[in-house]
C-alpha positions in Angstrom: 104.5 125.6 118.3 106.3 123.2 116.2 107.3 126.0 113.5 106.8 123.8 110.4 103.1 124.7 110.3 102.7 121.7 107.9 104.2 118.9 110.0 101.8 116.9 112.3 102.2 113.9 114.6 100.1 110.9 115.3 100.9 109.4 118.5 97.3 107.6 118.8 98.3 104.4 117.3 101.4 103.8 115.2 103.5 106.9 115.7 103.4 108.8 112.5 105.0 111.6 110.9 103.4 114.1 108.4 103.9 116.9 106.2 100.9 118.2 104.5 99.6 114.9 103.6 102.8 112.6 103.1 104.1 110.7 105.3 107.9 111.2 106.7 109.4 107.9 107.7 111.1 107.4 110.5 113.0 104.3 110.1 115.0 103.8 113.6 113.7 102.2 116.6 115.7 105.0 118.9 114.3 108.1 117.0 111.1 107.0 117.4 111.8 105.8 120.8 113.1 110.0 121.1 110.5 111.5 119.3 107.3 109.9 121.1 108.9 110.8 124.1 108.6 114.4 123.6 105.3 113.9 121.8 103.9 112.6 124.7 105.4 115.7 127.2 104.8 118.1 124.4 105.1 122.1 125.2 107.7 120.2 128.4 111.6 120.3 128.9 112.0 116.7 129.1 115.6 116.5 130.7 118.2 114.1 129.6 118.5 111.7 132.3 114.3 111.4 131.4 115.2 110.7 127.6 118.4 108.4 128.6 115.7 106.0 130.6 113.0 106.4 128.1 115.3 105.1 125.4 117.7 102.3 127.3 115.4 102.0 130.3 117.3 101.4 133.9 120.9 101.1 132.7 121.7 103.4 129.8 125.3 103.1 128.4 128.3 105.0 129.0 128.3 108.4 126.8 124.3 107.8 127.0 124.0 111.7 126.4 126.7 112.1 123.8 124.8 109.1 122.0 121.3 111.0 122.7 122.8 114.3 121.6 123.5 112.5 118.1 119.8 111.2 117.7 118.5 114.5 118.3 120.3 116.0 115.5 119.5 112.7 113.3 116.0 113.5 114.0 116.0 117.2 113.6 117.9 116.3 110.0 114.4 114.4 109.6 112.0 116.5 110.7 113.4 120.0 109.5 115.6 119.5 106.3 116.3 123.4 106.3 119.2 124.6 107.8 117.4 127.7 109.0 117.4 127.4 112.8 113.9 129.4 113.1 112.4 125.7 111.7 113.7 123.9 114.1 110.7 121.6 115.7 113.4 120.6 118.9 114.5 123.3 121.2 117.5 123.0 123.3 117.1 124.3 126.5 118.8 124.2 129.9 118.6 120.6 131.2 117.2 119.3 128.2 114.9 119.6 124.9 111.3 120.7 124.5 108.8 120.4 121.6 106.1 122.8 121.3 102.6 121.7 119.4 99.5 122.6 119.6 95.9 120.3 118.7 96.0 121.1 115.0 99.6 119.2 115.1 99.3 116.4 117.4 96.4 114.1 117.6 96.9 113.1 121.5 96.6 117.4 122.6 93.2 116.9 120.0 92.0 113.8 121.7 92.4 115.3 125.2 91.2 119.3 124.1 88.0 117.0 122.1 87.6 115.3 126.1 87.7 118.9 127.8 84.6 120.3 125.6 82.5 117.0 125.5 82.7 117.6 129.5 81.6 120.8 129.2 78.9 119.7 126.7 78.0 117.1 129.9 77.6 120.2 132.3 75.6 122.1 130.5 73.0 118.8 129.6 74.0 119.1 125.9 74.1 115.1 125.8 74.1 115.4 121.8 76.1 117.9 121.5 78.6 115.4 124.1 77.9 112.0 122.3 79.2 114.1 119.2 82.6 115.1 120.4 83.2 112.1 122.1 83.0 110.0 118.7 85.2 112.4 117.4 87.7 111.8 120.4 87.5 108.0 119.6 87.6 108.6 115.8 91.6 109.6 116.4 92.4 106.2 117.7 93.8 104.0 114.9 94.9 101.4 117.2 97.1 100.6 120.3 98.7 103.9 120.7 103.0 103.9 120.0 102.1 100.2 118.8 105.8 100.9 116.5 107.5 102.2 119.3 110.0 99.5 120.9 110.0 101.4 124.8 109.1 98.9 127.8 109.3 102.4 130.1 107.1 104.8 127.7 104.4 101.8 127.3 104.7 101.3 131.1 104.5 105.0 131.6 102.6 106.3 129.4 100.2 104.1 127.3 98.1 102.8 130.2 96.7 106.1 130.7 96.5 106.9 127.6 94.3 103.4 127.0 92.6 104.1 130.4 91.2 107.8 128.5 90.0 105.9 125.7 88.2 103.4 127.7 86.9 106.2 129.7 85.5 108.3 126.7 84.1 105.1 125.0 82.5 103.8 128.4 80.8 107.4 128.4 79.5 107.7 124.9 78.0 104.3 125.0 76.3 105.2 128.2 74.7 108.1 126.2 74.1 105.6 123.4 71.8 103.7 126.0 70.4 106.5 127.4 68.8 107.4 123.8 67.8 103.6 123.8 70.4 102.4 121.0 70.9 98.8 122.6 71.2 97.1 119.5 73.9 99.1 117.7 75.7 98.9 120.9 75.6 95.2 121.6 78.1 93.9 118.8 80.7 96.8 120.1 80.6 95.8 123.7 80.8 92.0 122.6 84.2 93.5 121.0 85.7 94.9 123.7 84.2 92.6 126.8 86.7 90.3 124.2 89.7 92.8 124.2 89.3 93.7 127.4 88.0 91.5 130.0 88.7 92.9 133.0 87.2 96.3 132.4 83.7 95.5 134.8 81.6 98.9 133.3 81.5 97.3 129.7 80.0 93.8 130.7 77.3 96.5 132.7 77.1 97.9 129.8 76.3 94.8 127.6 74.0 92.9 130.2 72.0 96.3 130.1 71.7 96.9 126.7 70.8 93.0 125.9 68.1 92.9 129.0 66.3 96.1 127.3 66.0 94.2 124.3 64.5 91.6 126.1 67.5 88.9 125.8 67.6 88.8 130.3 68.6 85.0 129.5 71.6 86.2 127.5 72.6 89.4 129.9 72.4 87.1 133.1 75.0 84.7 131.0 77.3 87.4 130.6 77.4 88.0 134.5 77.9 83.8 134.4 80.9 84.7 132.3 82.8 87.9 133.4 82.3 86.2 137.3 83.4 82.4 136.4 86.5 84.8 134.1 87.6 87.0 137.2 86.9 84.0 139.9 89.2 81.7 137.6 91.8 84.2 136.5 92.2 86.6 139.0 90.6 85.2 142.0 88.2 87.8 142.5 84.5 88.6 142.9 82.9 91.3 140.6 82.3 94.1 142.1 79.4 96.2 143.4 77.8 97.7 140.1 78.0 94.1 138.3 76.5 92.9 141.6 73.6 95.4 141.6 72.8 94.9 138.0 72.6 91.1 138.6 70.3 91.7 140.9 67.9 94.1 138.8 67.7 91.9 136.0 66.7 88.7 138.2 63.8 90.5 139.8 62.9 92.4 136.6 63.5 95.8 138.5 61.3 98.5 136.5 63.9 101.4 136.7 66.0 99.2 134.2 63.2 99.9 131.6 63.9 103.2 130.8 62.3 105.1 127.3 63.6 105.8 124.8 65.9 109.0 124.6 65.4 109.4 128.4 66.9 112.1 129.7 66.7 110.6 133.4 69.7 109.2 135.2 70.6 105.9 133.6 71.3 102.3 135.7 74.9 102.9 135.1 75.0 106.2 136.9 72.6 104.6 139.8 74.8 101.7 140.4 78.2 104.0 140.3 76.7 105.8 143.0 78.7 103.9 145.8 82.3 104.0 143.5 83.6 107.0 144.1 85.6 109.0 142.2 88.0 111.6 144.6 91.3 112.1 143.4 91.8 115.4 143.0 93.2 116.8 139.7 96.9 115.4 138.6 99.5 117.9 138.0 99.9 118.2 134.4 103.6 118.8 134.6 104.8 116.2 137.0 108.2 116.4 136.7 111.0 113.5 138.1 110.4 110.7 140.3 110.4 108.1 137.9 112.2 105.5 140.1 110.0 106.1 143.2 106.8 105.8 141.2 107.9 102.9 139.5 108.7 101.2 142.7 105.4 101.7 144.5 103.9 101.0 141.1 105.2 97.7 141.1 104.4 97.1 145.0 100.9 98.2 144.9 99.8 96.0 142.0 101.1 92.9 143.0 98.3 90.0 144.3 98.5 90.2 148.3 96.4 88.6 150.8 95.5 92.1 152.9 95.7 95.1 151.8 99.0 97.0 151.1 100.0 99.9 152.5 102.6 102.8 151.3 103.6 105.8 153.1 105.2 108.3 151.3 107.1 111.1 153.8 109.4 113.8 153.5 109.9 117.3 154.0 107.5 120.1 153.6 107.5 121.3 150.0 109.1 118.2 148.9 105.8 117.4 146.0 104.3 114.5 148.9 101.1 115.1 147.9 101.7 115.8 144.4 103.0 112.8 144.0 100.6 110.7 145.6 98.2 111.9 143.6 100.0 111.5 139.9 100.7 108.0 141.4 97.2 107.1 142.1 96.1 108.5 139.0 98.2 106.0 137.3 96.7 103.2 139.9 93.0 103.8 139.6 91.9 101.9 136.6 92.8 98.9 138.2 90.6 99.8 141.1 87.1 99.8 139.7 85.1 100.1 142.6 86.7 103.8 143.7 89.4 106.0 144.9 89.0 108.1 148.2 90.9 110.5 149.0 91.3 111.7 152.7 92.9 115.3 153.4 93.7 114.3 157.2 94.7 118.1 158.0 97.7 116.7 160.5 100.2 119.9 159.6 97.4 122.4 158.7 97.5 124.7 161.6 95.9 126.5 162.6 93.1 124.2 162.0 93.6 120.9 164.1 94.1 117.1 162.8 91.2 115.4 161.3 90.1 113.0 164.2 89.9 109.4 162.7 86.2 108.9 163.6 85.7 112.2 161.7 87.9 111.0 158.6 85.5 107.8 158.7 82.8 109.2 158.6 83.5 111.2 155.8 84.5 108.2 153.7 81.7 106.1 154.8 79.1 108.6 153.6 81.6 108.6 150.3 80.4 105.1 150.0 76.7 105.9 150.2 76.2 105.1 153.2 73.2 107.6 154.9 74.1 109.8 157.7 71.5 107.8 160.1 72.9 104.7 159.6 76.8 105.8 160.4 77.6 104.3 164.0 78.6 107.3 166.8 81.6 105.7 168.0 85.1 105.6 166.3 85.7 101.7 166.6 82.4 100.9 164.7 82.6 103.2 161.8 86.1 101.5 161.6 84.5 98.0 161.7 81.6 99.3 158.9 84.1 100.5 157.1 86.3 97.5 156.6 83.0 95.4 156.0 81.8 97.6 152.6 85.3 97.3 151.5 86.0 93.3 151.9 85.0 92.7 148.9 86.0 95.8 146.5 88.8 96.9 144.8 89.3 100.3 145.7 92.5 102.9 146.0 92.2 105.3 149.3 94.8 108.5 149.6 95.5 109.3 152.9 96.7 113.0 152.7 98.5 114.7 155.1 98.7 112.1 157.9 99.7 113.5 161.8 101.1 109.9 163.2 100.0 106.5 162.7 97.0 106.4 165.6 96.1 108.9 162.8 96.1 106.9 160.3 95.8 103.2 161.8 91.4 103.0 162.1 91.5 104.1 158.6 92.6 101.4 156.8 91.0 98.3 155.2 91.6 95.2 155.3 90.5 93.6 152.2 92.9 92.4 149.5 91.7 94.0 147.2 92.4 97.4 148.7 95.8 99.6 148.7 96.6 102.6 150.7 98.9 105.9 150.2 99.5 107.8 153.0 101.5 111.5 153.0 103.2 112.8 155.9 105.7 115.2 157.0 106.9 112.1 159.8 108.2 108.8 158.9 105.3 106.6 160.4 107.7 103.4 160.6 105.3 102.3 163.8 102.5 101.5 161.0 102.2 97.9 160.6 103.7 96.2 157.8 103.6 99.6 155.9 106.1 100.2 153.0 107.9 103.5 153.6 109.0 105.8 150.6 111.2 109.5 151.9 111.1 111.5 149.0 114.2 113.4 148.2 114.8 116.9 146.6 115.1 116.9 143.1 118.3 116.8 140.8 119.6 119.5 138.9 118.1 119.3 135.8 114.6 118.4 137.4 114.6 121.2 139.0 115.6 123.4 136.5 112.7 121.6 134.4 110.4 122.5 136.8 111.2 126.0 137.0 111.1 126.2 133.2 107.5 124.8 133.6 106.3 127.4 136.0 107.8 130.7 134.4 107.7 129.2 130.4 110.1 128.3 128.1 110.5 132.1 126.6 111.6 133.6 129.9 114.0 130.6 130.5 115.4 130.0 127.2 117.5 132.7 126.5 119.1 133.0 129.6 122.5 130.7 130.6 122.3 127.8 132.3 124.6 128.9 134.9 121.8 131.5 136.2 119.6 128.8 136.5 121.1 126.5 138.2 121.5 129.2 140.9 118.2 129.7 141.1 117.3 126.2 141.7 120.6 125.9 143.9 119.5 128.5 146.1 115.8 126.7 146.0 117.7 124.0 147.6 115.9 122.0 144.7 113.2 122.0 147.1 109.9 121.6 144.5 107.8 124.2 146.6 110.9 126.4 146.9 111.5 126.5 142.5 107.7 127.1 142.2 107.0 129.2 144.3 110.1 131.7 142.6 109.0 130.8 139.2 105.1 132.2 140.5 107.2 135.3 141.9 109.2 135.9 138.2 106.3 135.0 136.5 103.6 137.3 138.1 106.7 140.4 137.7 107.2 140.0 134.1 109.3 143.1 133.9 111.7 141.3 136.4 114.9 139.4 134.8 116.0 135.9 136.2 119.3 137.8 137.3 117.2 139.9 139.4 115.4 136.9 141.0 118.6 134.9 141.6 120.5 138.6 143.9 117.1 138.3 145.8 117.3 134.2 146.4 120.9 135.1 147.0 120.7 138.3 149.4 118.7 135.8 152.1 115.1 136.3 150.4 114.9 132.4 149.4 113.1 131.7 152.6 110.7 134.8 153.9 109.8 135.9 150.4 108.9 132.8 148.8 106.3 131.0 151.5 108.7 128.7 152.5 109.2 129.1 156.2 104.8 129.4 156.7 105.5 125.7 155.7 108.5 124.7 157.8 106.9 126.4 160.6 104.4 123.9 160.8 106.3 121.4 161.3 108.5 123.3 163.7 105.7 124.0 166.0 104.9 119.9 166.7 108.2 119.3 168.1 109.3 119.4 171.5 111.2 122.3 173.3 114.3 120.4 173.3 113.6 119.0 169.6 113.4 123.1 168.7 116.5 123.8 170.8 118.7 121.4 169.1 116.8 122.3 165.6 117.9 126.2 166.2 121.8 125.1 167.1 121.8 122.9 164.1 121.0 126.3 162.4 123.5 128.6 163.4 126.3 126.2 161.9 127.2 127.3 158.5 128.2 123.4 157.5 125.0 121.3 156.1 126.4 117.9 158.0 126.9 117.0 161.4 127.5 114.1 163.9 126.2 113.4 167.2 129.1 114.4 169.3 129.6 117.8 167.8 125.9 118.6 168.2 126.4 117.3 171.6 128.6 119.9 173.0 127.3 122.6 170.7 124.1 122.3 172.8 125.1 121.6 175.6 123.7 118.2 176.0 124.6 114.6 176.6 125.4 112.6 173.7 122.7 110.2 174.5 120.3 113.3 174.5 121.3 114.7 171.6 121.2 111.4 169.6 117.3 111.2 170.9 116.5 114.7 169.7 118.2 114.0 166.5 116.6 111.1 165.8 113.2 112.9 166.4 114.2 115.7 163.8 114.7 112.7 161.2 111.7 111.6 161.9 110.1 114.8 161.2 111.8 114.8 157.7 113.6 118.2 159.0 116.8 115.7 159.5 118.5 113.3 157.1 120.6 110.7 158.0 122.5 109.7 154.8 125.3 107.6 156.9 124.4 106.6 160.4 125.5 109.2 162.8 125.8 111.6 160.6 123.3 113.7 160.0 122.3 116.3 157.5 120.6 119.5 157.2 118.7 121.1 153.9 120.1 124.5 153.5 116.4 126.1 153.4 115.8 124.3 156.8 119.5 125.7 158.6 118.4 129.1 157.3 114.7 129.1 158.8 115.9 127.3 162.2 118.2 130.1 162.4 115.9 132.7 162.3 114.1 130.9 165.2 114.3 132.4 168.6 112.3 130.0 170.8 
């Protein structure tokens, strides 16, 4: 916890500092700038590479973390006027700093613990007891959140979603406030944010409901006129399918729009969201590094394209390709109103077989409503249904887990309103006009942040550095690899980090920690040759190696040993930093030379 139990942070607006009830300014941009961004990753290392970008973006100066080392110790000065070390609110740690709070100290961990129980208040039908906490949720908001805090990569990072968890908690409680037949009160609201934020589709529902229940249908079919002619004009888009459906309703007077009064049945909201699916599986709350890589697709999948955009993110197994996917579409999906599907494709999940495309289309077609009677038998129709629902939608689809592009390849829209992720363990470079991302292993202080997040800060703090960055060395940096150790140290709590880095070091870092079950996998799709050359690669004690030399180690034309090299890159169980040259992950040399066929 931050130890001063009288020192709180607001984050929810202008970033504020208090003790007891007085304010403690904070006068420089930069401290801010350093503060907010361990606000925001509170009870997280946050290494300094992360801080360096959050506070000089892209190109941080020279001495960037002799210069952040400084502002850490202006801000402690600010924060914790003692000199007594115990009241320090910043922790050093290895790879970086962490502060601890908890939701009596920090309104953003109050806001999202407030969000938590109103859900469980939905589960268990306690709508009042819902509508209660999310108006205390909303109450913490006193304005754009970090509105005094001069970062272009922590309000391009960060505020969206926090803005996007507002929006969600408001769109909610004023879907209660309709369901209990409070149209009035809610009208002016809506008018306010329809105004602040035009582009959100679920509040103009929300306002052409509430106005057509108090009998005002000339007025809620003008709003349609409005947010249509203001997304047409603007974005060059059509509404999509809840707007749609509500139009409809109100021209033909549909009865089910006149619900009673504190009506506990489903409301016209709900209804019309039942084609907008909502699959992305949970985020990982600790996503750690790839700030350059998300930023990148980021950037490509929210540009204005003429058919859909596709991005394939590959690597090798336990490199965080799914985990990443699914942080990045989190990020994505308020700018895809009509849904997000997500597609586990099973292509590396033996024993179990690949997916079969007609199967994975039928699965996202009944995602979309659409009865199981009226889905097509054959493969190239579901395909061709498919692409029709989603012509005119904006929706986000995660393809997880992808064998080869004739995987892949009947599953995607063409719309261009639509963008595609795709995961595999291959490089599908034969998908048409598909971006291609290989993720990498992480740096140093990534993964040391990572294995900090897995075992806690109190195991990891007070041992030295050096001891874990052998750990993570002999993880290979490998994201599966450090987690997978941390779950090992932190499930054998008598057990020291010493005693975890003789086993990672005696040959245990591959068997013992469920790596090789993963490698295997991907081991098993190659070809006898492709597993011959993988297993002499193996034996060599040297990560790096050309053509040639692989060559004559096994006993193979160049030619041939180029082809089956090649292959392994393509399986992500090669790199090929230079060309010709070809590299091998030390967790990868050590389980291909356990191999034996």
């Amino acid at each position: 916890m931050v130890t001063q139990s009288n020192l709180s942070f607001q984050l929810l607006g202008p970033l504020r500092v208090l003790r007891g009830e007085r304010e403690v300014p904070v006068p420089a941009a930069k401290l801010r700038i350093l503060l907010a961004s361990m606000l925001l990753r509170a009870n997280q290392t946050v290494s300094m590479d992360e801080l360096a970008a959050y506070l000089w973006g892209e190109n941080p100066p020279e001495g960037a973390h002799t210069t952040l080392r400084s502002y850490v110790m202006r801000l402690r000065r600010i924060l914790s006027p003692s000199s007594d070390e115990r009241l320090e609110p910043i922790r050093t740690l290895p790879g970086g700093y962490l502060m601890t709070a908890d939701d009596s100290q920090l309104d953003l961990l109050r806001f999202r613990g407030t969000l938590t129980m109103a859900q469980r208040m939905a589960a268990d039908r306690d709508h009042r007891r819902e509508s209660a906490l999310l108006r205390e949720a909303l109450g913490l908001w006193r304005g754009p959140a970090l509105s005094n805090v001069p970062s272009d990569v922590l309000h391009r990072d960060f505020v969206p979603g926090l803005t996007e968890r507002r929006y969600c908690a408001l769109e909610q409680r004023i879907d209660l406030d309709l369901e209990r037949g409070a149209h009035r009160e809610v009208v002016v609201e809506l008018r306010d944010e329809v105004r602040t934020c035009p582009w959100r589709e679920h509040f103009w529902a929300q306002l052409m409901l509430a106005l057509y229940r108090q009998g005002r249908q000339a007025e809620a079919l003008d709003a349609f006129r409005q947010v249509s002619e203001r997304l047409r004009g603007e974005l060059g888009i059509a509404v999509g399918s809840e707007l749609r459906l509500l139009h409809q309703q109100i021209l033909t007077n549909d009865p089910t729009l006149n619900l009673p009064l504190r009506s506990t049945s489903t409301t016209l909201a709900a209804k019309a969201r039942v084609a907008v699916p909502d699959e992305l599986p949970p985020d990982t709350g600790d996503f750690i590094g790839r700030q350059e890589e998300l930023s990148q697709l980021r950037d490509l999948l929210s540009q204005r394209v003429s058919r859909t955009t596709v991005c394939v993110v590959d690597g090798l197994a336990g490199i965080g390709k799914t985990a990443f996917a699914v942080h990045l579409a989190h990020q994505l999906a308020p700018r895809f109103p009509d849904g997000q599907l997500f597609v586990d494709l099973r292509g590396f999940a033996q024993p179990k077989r690949p997916v079969e495309p007609a199967t994975a289309l039928e699965l996202v077609l009944r995602s979309l409503s659409v009865p199981g009677s009226e889905i097509p038998p054959h493969e190239g129709a579901r395909a061709a249904l498919f692409r029709s629902l989603t012509r005119d939608r904006r929706m986000l689809l995660v393809l997880d887990d992808a064998a080869d592009e004739a995987q892949v390849q009947p599953l995607l829209p063409t719309a261009p309103g639509c963008r595609v992720i795709v995961t595999s363990r291959r490089r599908l470079a034969r998908l048409d006009q598909a971006r291609l991302l290989t993720l990498d292993v992480l740096d140093q202080a990534e993964a040391a942040q990572l294995l900090t997040a897995v075992v806690g800060p109190h195991r990891i703090e007070a041992e030295p550095v050096q001891l874990v960055e052998s750990v993570v060395h002999h993880c290979g940096h490998l994201p599966l690899a450090v987690k997978l150790a941390g779950a090992w140290l932190r499930g054998h709590p008598g057990r020291s980090l010493n005693q975890l880095a003789e086993r990672l070091s005696s040959g245990h870092s591959i068997d013992a920690y469920g790596v090789a079950p993963s490698l295997q996998l991907s081991y098993l799709r190659l070809s006898v040759p492709q597993r011959r050359m993988l297993r002499v690669l193996g034996l060599r004690q040297v990560p790096d190696i050309d053509v040639q030399t692989a060559a004559t180690l096994a006993g193979v034309t160049p030619r041939e040993a180029e082809t089956y090299m090649e292959s392994l890159a393509d399986a992500n169980l090669l790199q090929e930093p230079v060309p010709g040259r070809y590299f091998l992950h030390n967790l990868v040399r050590a389980f291909a030379a356990g191999q034996t066929a």
